[in-house]
C-alpha positions in Angstrom: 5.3 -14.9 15.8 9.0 -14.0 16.6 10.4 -10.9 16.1 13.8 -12.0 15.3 14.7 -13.8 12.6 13.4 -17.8 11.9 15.4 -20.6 10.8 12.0 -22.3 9.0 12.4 -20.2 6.4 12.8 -23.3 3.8 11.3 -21.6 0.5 12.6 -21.8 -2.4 14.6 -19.4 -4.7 11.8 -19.6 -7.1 9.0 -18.3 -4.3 11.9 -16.0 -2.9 12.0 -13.9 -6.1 7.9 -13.9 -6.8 7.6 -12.6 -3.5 10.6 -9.8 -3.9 8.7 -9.2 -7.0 5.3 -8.7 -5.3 6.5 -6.9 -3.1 8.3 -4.8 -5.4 4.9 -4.0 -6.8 3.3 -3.1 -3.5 6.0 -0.1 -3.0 5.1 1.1 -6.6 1.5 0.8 -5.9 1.7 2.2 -3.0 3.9 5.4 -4.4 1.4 5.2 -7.8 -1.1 5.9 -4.8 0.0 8.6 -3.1 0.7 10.3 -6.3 -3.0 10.2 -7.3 -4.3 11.6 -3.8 -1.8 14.4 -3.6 -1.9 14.9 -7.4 -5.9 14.8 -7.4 -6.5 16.8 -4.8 -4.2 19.5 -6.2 -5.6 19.4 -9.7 -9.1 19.9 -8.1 -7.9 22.7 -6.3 -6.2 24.2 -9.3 -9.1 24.0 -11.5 -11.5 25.5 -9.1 -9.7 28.3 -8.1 -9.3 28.7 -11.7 -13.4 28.4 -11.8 -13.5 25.7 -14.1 -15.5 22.6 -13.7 -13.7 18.9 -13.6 -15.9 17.4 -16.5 -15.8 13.5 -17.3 -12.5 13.3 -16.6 -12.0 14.8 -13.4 -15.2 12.8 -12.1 -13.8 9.7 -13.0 -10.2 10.7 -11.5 -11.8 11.2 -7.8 -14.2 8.4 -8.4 -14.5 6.4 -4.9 -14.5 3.3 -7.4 -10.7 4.1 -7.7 -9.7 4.2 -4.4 -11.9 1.1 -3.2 -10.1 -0.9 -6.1 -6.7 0.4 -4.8 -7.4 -0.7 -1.5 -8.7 -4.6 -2.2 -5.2 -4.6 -4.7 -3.6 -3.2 -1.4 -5.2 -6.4 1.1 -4.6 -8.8 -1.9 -1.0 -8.1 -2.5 -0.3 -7.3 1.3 -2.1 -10.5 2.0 0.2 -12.7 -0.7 3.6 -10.9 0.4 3.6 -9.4 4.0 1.4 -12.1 5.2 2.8 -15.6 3.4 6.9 -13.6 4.5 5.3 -13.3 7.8 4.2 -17.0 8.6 7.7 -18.4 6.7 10.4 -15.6 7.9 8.6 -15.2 11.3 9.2 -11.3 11.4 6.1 -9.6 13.3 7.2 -5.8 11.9 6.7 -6.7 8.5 3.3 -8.0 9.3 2.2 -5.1 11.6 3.1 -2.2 9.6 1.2 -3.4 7.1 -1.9 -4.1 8.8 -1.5 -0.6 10.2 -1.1 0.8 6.7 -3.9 -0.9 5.2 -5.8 0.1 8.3 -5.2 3.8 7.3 -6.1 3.1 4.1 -9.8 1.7 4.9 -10.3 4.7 7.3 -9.6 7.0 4.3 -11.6 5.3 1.8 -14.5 5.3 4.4 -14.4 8.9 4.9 -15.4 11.9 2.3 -13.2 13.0 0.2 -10.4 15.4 0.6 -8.0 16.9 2.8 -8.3 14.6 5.5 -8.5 11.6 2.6 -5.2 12.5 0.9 -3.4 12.4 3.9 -4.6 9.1 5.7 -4.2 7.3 2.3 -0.7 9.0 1.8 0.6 7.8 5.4 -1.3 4.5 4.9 1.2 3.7 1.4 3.9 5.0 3.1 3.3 2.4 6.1 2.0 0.0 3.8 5.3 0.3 1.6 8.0 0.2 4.8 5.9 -3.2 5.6 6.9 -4.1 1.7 10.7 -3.3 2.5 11.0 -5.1 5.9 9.6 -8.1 4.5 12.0 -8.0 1.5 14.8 -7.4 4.0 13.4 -10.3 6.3 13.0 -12.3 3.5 16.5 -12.1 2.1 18.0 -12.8 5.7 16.3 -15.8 5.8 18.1 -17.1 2.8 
């Protein structure tokens, strides 16, 4: 893959904008994401300092369920945007930044929760999400 831009880029305006959009989604996802780790872990804090207990609600909010379905929508999306600009634009950053992001997001989801959690998944969106914006960008210069 080149780094710079690629002439092949012969998509057409139709796939162009799905893909913008997707990728569009990724970078919300992505910030929805961080929001829930930083705003979970907080609330947990919060309400034991406070001494009282999470109930249903907070159980289901850290669920490990959550955060493994955040990460296959993370591949899947990553996969159908970063990936498919990758092969037709022929940009590499787009590409690696993403691998790298979804990379820190598997290590996170591996590990327990907290501290350490919050902050691999937070840097693994924001990667995840730059990947989303250089592929727009690389994308739209192929036009």
């Amino acid at each position: 893959m080149k780094s710079s831009h690629s002439s092949s880029c012969r998509h057409g305006a139709a796939d162009r904008n799905a893909r913008s959009r997707l990728d569009r989604v990724g970078i919300l996802l992505s910030g929805a994401c961080a929001v829930h780790c930083v705003a979970g872990l907080a609330l947990v804090g919060l309400l034991s300092l406070g001494g009282l207990g999470l109930g249903a609600g907070g159980r289901w909010l850290m669920a490990p369920e959550i955060h493994e379905y955040g990460l296959v929508a993370a591949i899947v999306v990553g996969v159908l945007t970063i990936g498919l600009g990758a092969m037709r634009h022929g940009h590499v950053w787009p590409l690696l930044l993403g691998a790298v992001g979804i990379g820190l997001m598997a290590v996170a989801v591996a590990g327990p929760h907290g501290a350490t959690e919050a902050v691999l998944t937070v840097a693994g969106v924001a990667v995840l999400a730059a990947g989303h914006l250089l592929n727009i960008r690389a994308c739209s210069a192929a036009r």
